[in-house]
N, C-alpha and C positions, 0 to 999 in steps of 0.2 A: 722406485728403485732407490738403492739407501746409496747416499754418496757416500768419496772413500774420507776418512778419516783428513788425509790433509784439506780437502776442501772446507771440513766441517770448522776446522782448528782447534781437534783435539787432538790428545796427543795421550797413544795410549803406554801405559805403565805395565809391565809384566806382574803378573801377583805373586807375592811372596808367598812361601808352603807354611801352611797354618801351623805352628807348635806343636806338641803336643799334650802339652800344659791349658791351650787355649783349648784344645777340642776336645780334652776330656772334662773342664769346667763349662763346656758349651750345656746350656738348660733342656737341650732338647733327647741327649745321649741320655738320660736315667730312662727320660718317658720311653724312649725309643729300645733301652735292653731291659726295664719290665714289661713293656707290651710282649717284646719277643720270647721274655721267660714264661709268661703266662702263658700264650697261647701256645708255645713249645708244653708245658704241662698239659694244658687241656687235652691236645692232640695224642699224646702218649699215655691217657687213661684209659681213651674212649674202647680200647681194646678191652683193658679191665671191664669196663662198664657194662661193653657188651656181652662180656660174659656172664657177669652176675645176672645181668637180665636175661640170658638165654636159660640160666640154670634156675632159677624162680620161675620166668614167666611159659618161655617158648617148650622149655623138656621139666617140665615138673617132675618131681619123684611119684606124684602120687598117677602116673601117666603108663599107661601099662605096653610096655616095649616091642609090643605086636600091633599099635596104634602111630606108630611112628614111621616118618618117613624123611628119610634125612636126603632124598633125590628127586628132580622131578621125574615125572613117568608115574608107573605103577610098578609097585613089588610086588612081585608073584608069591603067594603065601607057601610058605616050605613047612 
């Protein structure tokens, strides 16, 4: 069990509110908003991406539109 502070004989200090001259020179804020720009970019492609690969690979043009099935089940042939 942690003793309380006066027994220890410290003596605690309230912390000052960090600058904001101090925390925008802190070395870890660049790493920390390009990680978050990058993976913001990756995530907001992946929509593009998935289409260009549905439109080449999944629905080819050369695919003839009575072979396709955009539901599970079975389509009744009309």
């Amino acid at each position: 069990m942690p003793k309380p502070d006066s027994v220890l004989g410290t003596v605690r200090r309230p912390r000052e509110p960090m600058s904001l001259t101090a925390l925008l020179s802190h070395p870890a804020l660049p790493v920390i908003l390009g990680v978050t720009f990058v993976t913001t970019l990756a995530f907001s492609a992946l929509p593009a991406i998935f289409a260009l690969y549905a439109q080449k690979v999944l629905f080819p043009p050369s695919m003839a539109s009575d072979r396709l099935q955009l539901r599970s089940g079975q389509v009744s042939p009309q």
